[in-house]
Backbone as numpy.savetxt, mean C-alpha at the origin, in Angstrom:
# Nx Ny Nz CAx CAy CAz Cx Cy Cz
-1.06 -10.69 18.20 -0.87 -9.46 18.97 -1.63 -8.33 18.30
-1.99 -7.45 18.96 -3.17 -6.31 18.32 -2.02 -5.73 18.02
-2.62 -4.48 17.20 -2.03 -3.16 16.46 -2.31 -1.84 17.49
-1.16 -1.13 17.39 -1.32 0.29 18.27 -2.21 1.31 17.42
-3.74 1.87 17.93 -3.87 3.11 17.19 -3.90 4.41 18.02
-4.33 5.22 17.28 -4.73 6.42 18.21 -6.20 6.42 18.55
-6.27 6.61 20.07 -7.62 6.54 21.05 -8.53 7.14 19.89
-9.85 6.51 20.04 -10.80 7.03 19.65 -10.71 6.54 17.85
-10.23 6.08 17.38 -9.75 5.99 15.46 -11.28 5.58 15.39
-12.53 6.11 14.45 -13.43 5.40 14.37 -13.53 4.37 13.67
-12.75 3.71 12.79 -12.72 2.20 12.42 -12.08 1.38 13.42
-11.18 1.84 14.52 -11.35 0.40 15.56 -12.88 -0.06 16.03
-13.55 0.70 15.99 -15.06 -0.31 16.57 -15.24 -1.23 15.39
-15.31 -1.18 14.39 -15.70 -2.07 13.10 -14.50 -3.18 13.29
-13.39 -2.63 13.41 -12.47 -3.79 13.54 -12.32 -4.52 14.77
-13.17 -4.21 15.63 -13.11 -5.01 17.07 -14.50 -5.75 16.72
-15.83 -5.49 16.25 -16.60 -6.39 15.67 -15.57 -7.87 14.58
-14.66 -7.05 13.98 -14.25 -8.47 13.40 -13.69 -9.14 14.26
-13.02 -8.94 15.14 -11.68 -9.64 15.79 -10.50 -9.48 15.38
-10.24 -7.91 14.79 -9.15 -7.88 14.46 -8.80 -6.98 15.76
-7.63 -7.19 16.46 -7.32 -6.87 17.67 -6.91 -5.83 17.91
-6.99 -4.17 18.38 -6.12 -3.00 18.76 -6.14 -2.32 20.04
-5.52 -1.81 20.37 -5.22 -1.44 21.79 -5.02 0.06 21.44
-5.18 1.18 22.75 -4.69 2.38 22.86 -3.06 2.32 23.41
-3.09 3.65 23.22 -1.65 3.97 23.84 -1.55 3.36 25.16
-2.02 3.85 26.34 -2.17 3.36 27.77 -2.08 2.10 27.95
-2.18 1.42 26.93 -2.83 -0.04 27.24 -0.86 -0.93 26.44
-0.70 0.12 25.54 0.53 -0.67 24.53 1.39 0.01 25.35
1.46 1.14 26.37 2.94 1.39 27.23 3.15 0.19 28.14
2.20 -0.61 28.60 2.73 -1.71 29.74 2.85 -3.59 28.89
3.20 -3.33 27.80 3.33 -3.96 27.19 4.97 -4.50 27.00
5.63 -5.00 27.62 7.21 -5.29 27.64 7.66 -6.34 26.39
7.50 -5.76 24.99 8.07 -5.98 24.05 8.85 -4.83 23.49
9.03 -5.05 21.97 9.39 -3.73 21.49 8.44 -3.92 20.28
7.80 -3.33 19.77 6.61 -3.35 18.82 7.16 -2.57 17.57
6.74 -3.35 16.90 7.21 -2.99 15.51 6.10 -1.06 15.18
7.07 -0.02 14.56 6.36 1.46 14.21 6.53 1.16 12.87
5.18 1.59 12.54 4.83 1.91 11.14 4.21 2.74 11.02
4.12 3.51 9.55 3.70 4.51 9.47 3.37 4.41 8.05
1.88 5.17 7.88 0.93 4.87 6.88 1.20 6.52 5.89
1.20 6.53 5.03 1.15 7.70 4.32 -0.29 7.26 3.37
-1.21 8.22 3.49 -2.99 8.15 3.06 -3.27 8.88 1.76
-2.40 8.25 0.93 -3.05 9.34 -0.59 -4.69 9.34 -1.01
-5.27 8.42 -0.30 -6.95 7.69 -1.31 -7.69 9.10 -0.66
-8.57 9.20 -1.24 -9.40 10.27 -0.91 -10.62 9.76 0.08
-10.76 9.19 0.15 -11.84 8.06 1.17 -10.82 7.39 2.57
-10.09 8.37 3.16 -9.20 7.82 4.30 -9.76 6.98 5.10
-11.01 6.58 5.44 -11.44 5.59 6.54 -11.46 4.51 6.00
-12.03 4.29 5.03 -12.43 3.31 3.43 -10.84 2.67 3.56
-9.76 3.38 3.54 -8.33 3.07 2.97 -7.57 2.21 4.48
-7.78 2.96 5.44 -7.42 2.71 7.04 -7.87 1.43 7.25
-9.08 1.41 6.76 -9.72 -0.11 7.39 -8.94 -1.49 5.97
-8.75 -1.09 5.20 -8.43 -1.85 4.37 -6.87 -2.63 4.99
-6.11 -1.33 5.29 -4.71 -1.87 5.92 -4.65 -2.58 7.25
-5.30 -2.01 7.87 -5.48 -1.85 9.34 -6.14 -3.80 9.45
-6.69 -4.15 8.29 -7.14 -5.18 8.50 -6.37 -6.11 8.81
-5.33 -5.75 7.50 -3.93 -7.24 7.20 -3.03 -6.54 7.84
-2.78 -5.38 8.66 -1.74 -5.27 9.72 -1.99 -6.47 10.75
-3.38 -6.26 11.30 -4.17 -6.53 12.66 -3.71 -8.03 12.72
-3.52 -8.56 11.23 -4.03 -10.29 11.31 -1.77 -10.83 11.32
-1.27 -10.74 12.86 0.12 -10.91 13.07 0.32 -10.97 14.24
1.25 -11.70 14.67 1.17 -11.88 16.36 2.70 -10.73 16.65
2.70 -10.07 15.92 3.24 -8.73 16.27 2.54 -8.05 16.98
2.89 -6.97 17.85 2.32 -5.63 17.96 2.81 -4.81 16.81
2.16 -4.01 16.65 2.54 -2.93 15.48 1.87 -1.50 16.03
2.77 -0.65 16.21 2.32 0.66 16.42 1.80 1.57 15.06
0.89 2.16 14.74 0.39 2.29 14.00 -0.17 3.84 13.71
1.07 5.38 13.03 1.19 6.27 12.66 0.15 6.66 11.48
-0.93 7.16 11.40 -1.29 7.65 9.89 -0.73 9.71 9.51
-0.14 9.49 8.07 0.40 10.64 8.01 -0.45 11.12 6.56
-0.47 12.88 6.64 -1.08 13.25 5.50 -0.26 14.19 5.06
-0.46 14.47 3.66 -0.10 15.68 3.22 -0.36 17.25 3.44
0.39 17.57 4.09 -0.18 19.23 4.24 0.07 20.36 3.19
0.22 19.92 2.40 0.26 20.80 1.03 -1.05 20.49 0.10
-1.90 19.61 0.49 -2.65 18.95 -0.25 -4.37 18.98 0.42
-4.92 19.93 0.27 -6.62 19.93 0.57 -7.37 18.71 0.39
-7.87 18.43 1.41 -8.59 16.48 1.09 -10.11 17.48 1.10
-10.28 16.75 -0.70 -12.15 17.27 -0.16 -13.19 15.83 -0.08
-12.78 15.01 0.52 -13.31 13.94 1.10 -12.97 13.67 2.38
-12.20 14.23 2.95 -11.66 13.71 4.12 -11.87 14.94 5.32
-13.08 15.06 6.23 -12.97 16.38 7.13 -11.50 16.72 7.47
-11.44 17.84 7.68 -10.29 18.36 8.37 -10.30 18.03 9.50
-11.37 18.03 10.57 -11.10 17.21 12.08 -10.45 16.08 11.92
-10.89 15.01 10.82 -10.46 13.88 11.32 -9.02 13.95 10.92
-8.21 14.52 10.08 -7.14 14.56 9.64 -6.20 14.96 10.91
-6.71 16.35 11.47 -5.92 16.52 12.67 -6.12 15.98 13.99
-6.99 15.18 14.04 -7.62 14.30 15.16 -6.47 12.90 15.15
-6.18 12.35 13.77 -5.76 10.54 14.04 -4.71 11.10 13.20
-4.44 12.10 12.27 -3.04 11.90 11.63 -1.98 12.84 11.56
-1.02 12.45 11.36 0.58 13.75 11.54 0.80 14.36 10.24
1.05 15.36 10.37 2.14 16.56 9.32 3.80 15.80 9.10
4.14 16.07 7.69 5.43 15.91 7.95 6.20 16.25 9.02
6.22 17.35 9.12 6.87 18.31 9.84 6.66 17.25 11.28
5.77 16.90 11.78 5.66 16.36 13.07 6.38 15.05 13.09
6.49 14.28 12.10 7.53 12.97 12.40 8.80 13.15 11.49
8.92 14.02 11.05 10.55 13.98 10.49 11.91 13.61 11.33
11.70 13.96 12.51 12.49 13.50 13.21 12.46 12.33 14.31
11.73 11.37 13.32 11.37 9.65 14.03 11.95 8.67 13.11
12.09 7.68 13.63 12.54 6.71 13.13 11.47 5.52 12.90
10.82 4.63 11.92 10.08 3.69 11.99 10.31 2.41 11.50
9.98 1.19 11.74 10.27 0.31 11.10 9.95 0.16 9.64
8.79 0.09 9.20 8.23 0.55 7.64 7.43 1.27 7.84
7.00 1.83 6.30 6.04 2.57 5.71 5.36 2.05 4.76
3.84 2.44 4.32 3.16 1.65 3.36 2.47 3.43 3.04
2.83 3.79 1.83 2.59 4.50 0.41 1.37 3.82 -0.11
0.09 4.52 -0.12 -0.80 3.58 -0.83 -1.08 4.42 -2.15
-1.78 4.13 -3.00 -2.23 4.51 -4.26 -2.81 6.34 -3.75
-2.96 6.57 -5.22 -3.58 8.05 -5.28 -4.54 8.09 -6.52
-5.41 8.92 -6.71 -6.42 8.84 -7.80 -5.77 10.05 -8.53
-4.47 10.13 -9.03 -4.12 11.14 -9.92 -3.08 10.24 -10.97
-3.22 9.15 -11.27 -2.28 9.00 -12.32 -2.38 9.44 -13.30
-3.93 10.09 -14.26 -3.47 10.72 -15.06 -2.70 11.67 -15.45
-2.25 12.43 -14.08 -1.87 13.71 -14.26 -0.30 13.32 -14.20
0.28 13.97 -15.07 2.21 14.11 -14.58 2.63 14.64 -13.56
3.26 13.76 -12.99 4.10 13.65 -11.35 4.23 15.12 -11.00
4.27 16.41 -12.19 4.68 17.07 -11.40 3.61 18.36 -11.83
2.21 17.96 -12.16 1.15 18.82 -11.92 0.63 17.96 -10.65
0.75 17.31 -9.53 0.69 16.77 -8.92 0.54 18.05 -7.67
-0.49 18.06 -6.89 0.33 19.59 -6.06 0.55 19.02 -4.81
0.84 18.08 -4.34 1.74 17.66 -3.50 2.94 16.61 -3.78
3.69 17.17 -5.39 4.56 16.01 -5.70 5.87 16.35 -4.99
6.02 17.61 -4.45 7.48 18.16 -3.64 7.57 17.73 -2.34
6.46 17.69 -1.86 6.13 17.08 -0.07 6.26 15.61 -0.37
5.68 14.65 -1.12 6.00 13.32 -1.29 7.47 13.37 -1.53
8.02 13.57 -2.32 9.66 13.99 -3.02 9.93 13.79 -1.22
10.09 14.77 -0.94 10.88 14.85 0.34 10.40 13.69 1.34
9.48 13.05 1.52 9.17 12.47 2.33 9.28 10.61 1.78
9.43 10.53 0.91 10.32 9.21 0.52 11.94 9.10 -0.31
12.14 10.35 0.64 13.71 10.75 0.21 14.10 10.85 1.35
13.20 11.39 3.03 13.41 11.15 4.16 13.27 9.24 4.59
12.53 8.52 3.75 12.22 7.40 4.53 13.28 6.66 3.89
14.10 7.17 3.29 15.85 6.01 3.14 16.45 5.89 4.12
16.26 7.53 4.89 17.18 7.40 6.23 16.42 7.14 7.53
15.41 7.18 7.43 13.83 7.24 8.64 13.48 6.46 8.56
13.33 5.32 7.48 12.57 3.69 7.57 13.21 2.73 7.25
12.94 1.85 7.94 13.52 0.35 7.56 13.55 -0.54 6.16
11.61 -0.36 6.41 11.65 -0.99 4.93 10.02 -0.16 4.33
10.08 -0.39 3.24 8.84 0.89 2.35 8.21 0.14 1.72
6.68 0.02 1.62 5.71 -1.01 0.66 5.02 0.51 0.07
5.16 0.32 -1.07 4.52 1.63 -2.34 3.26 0.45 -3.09
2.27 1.09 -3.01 1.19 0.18 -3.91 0.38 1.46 -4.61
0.32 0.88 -5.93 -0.44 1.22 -7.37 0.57 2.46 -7.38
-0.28 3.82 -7.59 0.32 5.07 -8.39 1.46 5.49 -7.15
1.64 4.74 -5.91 2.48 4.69 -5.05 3.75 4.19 -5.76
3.80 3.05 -6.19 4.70 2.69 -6.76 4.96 3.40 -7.93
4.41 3.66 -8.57 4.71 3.96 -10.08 5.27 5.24 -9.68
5.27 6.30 -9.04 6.07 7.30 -8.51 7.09 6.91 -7.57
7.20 5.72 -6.60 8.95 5.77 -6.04 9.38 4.78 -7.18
8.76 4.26 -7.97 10.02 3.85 -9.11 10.79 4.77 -9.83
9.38 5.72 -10.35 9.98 6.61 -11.21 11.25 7.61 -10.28
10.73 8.09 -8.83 12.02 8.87 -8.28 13.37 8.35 -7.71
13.25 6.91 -7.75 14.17 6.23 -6.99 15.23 5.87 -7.94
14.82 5.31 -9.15 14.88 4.58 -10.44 14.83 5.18 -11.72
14.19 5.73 -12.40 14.04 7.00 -12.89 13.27 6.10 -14.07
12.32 5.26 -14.11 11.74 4.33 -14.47 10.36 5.00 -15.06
10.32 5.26 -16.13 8.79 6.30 -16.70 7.65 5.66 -16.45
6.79 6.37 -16.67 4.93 6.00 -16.72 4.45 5.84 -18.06
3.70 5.19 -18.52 3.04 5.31 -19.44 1.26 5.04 -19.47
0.84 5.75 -20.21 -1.01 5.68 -20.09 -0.91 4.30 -20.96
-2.14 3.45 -20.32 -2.70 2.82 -20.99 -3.64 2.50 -21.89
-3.74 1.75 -23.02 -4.97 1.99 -24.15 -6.55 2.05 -23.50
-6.35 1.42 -22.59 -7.86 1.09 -21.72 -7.47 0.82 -20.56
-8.85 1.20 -19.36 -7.98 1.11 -17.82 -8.40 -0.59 -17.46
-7.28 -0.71 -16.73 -7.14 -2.16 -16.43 -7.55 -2.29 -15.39
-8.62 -3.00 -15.36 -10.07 -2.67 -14.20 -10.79 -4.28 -13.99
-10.21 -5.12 -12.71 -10.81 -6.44 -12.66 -9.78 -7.19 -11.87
-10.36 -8.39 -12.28 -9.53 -9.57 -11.17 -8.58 -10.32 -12.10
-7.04 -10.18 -12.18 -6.49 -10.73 -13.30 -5.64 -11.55 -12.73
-4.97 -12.90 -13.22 -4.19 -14.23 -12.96 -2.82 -13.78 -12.90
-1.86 -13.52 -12.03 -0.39 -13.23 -12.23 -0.27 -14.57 -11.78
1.21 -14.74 -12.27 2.39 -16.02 -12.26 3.20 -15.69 -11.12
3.60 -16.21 -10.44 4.43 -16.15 -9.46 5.98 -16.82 -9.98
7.09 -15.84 -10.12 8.33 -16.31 -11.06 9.28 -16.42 -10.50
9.15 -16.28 -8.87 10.31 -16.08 -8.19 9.65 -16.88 -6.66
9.35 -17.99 -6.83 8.72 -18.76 -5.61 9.59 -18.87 -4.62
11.21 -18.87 -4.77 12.04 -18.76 -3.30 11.97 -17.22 -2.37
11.53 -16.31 -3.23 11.61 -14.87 -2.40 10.89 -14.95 -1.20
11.64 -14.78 0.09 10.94 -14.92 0.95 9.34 -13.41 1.39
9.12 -12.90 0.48 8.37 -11.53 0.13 6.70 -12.60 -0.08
7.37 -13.62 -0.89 6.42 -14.46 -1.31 6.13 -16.48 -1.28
6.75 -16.07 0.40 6.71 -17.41 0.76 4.74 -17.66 0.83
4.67 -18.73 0.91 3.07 -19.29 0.55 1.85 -18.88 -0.49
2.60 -18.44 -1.23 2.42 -17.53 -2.68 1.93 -19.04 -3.46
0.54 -18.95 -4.39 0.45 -20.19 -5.29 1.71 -19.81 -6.57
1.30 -21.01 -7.23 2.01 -20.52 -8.63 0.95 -19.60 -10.04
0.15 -19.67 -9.17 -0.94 -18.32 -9.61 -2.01 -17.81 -8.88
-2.18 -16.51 -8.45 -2.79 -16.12 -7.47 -3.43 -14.80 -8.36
-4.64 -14.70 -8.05 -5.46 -13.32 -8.70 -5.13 -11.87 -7.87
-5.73 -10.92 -8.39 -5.30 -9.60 -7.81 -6.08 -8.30 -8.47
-6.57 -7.67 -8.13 -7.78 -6.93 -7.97 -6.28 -5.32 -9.13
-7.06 -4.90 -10.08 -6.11 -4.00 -10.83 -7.41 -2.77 -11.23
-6.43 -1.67 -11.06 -7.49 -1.02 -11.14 -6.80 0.64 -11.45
-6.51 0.83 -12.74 -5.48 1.52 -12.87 -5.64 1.96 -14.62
-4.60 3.14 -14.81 -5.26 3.62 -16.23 -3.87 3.54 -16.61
-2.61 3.73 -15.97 -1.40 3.92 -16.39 -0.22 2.50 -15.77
0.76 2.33 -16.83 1.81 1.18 -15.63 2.88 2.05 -16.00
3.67 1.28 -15.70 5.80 1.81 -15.82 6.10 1.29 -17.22
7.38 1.84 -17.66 8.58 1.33 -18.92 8.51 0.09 -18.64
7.99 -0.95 -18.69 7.95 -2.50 -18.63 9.47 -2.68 -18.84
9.84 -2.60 -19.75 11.61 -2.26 -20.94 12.03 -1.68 -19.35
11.89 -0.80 -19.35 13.28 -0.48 -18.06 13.44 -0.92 -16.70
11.64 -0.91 -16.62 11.54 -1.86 -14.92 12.36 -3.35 -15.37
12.28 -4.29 -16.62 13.36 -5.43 -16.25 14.46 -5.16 -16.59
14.85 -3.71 -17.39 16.53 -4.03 -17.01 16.95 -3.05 -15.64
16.77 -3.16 -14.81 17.11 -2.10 -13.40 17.75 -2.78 -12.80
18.88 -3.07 -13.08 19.67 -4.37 -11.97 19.26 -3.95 -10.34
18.87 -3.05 -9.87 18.62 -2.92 -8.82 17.02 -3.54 -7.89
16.20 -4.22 -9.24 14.96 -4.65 -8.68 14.82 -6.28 -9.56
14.10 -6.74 -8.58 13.98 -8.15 -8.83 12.13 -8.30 -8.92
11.95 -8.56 -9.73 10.41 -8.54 -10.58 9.76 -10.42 -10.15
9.18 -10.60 -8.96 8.60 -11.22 -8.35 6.89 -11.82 -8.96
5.88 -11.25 -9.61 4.99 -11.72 -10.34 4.93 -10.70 -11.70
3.89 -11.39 -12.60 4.27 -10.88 -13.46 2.94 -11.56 -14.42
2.43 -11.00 -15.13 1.13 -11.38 -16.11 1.64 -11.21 -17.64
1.10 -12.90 -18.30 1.61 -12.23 -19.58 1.51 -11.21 -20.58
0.44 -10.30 -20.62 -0.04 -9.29 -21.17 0.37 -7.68 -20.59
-0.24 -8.07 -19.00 0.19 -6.32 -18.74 1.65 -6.32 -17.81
2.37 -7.64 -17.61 3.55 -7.31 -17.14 3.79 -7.80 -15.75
4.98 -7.24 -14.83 4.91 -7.51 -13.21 3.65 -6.52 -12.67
3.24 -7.51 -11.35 2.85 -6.54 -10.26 3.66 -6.57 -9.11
4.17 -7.80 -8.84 5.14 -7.49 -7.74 6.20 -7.19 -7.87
7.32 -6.18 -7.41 8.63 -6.31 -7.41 9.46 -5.74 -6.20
10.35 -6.36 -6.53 11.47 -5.60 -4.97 12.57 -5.47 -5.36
12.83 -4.62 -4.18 14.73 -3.95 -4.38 15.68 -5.25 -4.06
16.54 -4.84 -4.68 17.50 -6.47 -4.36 17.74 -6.35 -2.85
17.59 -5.49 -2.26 18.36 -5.50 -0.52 16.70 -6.04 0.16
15.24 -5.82 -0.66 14.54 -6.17 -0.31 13.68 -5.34 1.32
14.29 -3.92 0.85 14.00 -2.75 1.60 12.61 -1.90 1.02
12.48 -2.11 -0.43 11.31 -1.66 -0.59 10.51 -2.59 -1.89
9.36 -2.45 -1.49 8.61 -3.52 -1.80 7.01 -2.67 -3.05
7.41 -2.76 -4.17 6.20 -2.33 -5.07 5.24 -3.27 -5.53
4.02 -2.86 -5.45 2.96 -3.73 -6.01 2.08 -2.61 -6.90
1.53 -2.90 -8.29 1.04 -2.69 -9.13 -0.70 -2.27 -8.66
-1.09 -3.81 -7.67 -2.41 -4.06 -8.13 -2.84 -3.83 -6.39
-3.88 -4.26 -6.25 -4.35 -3.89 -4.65 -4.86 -4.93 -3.95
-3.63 -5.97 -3.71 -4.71 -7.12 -2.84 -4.79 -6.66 -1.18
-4.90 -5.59 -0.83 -5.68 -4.79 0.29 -7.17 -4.24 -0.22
-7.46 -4.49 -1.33 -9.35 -4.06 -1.53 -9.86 -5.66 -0.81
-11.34 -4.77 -0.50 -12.54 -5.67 -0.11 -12.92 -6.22 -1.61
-14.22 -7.60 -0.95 -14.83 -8.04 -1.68 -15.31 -6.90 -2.40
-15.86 -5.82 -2.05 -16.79 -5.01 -2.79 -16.33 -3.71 -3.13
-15.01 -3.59 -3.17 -14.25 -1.72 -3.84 -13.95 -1.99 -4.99
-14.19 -3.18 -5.71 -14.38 -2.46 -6.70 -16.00 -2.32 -7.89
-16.64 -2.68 -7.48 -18.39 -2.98 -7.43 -18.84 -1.61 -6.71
-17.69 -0.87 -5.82 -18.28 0.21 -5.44 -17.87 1.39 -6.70
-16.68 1.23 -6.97 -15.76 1.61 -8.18 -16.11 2.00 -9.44
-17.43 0.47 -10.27 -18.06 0.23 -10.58 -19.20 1.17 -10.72
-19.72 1.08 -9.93 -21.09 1.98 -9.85 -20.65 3.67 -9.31
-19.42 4.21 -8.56 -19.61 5.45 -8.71 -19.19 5.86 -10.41
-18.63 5.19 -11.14 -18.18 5.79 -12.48 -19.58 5.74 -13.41
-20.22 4.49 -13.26 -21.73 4.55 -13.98 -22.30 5.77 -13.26
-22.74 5.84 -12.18 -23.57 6.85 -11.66 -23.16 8.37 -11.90
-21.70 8.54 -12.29 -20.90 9.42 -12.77 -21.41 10.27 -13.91
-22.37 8.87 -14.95 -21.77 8.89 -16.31 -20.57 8.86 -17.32
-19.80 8.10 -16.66 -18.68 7.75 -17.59 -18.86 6.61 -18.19
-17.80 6.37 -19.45 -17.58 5.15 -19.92 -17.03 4.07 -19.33
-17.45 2.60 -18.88 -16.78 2.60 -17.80 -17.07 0.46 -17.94
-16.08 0.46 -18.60 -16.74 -1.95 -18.58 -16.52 -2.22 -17.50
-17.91 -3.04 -17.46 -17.17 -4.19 -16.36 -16.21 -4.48 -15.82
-15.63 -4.81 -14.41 -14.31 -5.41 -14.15 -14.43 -6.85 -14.66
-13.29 -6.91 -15.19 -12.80 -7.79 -15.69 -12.74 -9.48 -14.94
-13.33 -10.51 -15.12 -13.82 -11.33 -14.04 -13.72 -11.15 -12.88
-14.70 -10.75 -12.82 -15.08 -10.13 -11.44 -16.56 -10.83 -10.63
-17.60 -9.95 -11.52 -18.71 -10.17 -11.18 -19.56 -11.98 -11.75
-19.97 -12.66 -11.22 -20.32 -13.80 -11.91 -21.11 -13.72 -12.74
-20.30 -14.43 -13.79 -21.07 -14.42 -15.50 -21.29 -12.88 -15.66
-20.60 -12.02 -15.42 -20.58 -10.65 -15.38 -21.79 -10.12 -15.20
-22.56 -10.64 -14.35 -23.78 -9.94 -13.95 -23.53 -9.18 -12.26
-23.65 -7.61 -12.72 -23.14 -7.05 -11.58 -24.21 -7.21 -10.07
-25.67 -7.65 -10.68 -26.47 -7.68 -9.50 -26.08 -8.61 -8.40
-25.25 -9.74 -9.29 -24.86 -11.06 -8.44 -23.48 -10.37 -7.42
-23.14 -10.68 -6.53 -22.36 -11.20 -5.27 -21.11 -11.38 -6.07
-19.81 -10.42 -5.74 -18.69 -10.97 -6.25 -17.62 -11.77 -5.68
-16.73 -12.79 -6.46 -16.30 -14.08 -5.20 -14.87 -13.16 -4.69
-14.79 -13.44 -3.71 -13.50 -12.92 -3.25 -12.57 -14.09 -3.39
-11.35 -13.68 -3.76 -10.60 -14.76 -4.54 -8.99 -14.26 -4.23
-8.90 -13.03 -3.85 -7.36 -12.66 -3.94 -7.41 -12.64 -1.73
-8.48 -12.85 -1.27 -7.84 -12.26 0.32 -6.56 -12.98 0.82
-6.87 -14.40 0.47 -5.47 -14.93 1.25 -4.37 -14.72 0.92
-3.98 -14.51 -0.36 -2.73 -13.45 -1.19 -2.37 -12.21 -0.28
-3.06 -11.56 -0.38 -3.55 -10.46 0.61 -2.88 -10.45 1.91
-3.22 -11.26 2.42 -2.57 -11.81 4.14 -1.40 -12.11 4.01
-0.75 -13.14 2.85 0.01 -13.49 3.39 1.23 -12.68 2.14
1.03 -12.10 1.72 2.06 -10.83 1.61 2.44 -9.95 2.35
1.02 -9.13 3.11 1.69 -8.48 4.06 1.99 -8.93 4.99
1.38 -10.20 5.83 2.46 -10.99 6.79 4.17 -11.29 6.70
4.11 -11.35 5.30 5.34 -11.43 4.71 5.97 -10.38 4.92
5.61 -9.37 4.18 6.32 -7.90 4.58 6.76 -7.79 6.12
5.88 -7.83 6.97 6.02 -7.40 7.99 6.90 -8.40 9.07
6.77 -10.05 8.63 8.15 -10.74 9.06 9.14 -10.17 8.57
9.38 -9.94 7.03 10.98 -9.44 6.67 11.13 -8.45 7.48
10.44 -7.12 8.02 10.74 -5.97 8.40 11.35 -6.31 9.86
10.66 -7.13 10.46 10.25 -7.65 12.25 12.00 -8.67 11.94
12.32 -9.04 11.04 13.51 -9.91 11.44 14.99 -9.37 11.08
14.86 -8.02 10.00 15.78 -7.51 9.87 16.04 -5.78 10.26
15.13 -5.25 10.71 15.31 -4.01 11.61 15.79 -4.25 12.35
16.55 -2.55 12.89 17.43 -2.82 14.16 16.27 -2.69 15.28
16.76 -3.21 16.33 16.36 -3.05 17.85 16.11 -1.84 18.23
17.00 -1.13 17.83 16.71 0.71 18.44 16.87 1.28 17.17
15.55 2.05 16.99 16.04 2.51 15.99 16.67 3.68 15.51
17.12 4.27 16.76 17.54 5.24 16.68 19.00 4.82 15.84
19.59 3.52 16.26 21.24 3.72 15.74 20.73 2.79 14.43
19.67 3.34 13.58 19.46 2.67 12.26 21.13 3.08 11.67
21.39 2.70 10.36 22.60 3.16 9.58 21.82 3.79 8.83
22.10 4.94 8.46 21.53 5.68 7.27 21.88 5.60 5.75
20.81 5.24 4.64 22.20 4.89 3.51 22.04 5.87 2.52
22.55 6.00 1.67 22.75 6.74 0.83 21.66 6.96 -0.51
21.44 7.95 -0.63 19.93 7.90 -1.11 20.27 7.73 -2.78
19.54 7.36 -3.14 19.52 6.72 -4.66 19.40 8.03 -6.03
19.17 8.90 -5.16 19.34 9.71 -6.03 19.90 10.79 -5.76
């Protein structure tokens, strides 16, 4: 089943070259299901770059999925025109009073900074303090996560000695979770990050269940025991080539900046890098989006609202 966007999104043409399937509004009102609403919150500074990344492994589900992108309005994008922001995406203020099935929190390029030189860390605050009572279920990935752990959980950050930049082997430790049904017993995953969490406090949180996990830098997957919100560390939503693009804006930068970490073959960056994490990729968020599709209510208006964690 295709994904709902808003008329005109300029990455549906790229994604209708793939065959990944979407429809307009007009076309998803005569549609007699009930379609799963989601709603995207866009921290990356490259919003089309980020859209097409999700929009990919939404598309690939014989769901419909209606498909919200929301931005920060406290927060100046100087990569992102202002048309297109008010063209395809909402203000808080404009869906606060909706209800959705999930949300997907993606990464932000500020982990160095503390959560609360952050200048949109009060509008996030409120807006995954609204989605306890407004969403079903919540997928937080990279500095996504590492901020609803820390506000949910109260679970710290810490910088790392060197940024952890490449394609690294996690263990899969919890093979019955249905989060990670068709999961190998080791699957790679694209990391790309300068800071993680209290390792020490993320495993004692009786409230989260730590799903993969690497012996050196720790979990990337984990979930809430009710299995309402869903953190990942690393980004198996990148292309073959974000991070080769990654790569070369930090050289071209002039920064200090190694290789990703098996990545490139025989680490020669001119060569073609193998893509190795996509089917991980798929079938996590397929995963996600069955758990969401089998345990949301029908209307969501008479969701139960629960009690917020903090």
């Amino acid at each position: 089943m295709p994904i709902k966007v808003i008329e005109g999104l300029p990455v549906r043409e790229l994604l209708k070259k793939e065959d990944v399937y979407t429809i307009g509004a007009s076309r998803a009102h005569t549609q007699d299901i009930r379609p799963l609403r989601m709603l995207i919150l866009n921290l990356m500074p490259k919003k089309e770059e980020t859209e097409l990344h999700l929009l990919r492994l939404l598309g690939n589900t014989p769901l419909q999925i209606d498909v919200e992108f929301l931005y920060m309005s406290t927060h100046q994008s100087r990569n992102t025109p202002t048309s297109h922001l008010q063209k395809y995406y909402n203000s808080f203020d404009e869906i606060r009073e909706q209800k959705f099935d999930g949300m997907i929190v993606t990464g932000a390029p500020v982990e160095k900074l503390e959560y609360e030189q952050v200048d949109y860390i009060d509008e996030l605050k409120d807006i995954i303090n609204w989605a306890q009572t407004h969403v079903y279920s919540r997928f937080f990935i990279c500095w996504g996560a590492q901020f609803a752990l820390s506000h949910y959980f109260d679970i710290g950050k810490q910088e790392l000695p060197a940024k952890l930049f490449g394609i690294f082997e996690y263990s899969n430790i919890y093979p019955d979770h249905p989060l990670l049904r068709g999961f190998d017993d080791i699957y790679n995953v694209p990391q790309s990050r300068h800071t993680t969490v209290d390792l020490k406090a993320l495993r004692n949180t009786p409230g989260l269940d730590i799903l993969t996990e690497h012996p050196d830098f720790g979990p990337d997957i984990t979930a809430s025991k009710d299995r309402r919100d869903l953190f990942i560390f690393g980004h198996l939503e990148y292309e073959r080539d974000t991070l080769k693009q990654e790569y070369e804006r930090d050289v071209s930068d002039g920064q200090h900046i190694d290789l990703p970490h098996n990545y490139f073959p025989g680490d020669d960056s001119s060569l073609h890098p193998v893509f190795n994490w996509k089917s991980h990729g798929h079938i996590l968020f397929n995963n996600w989006i069955n758990e969401t599709y089998q345990n949301t209510y029908y209307d969501l208006e008479s969701m139960v609202k629960q009690k917020h964690r903090q």
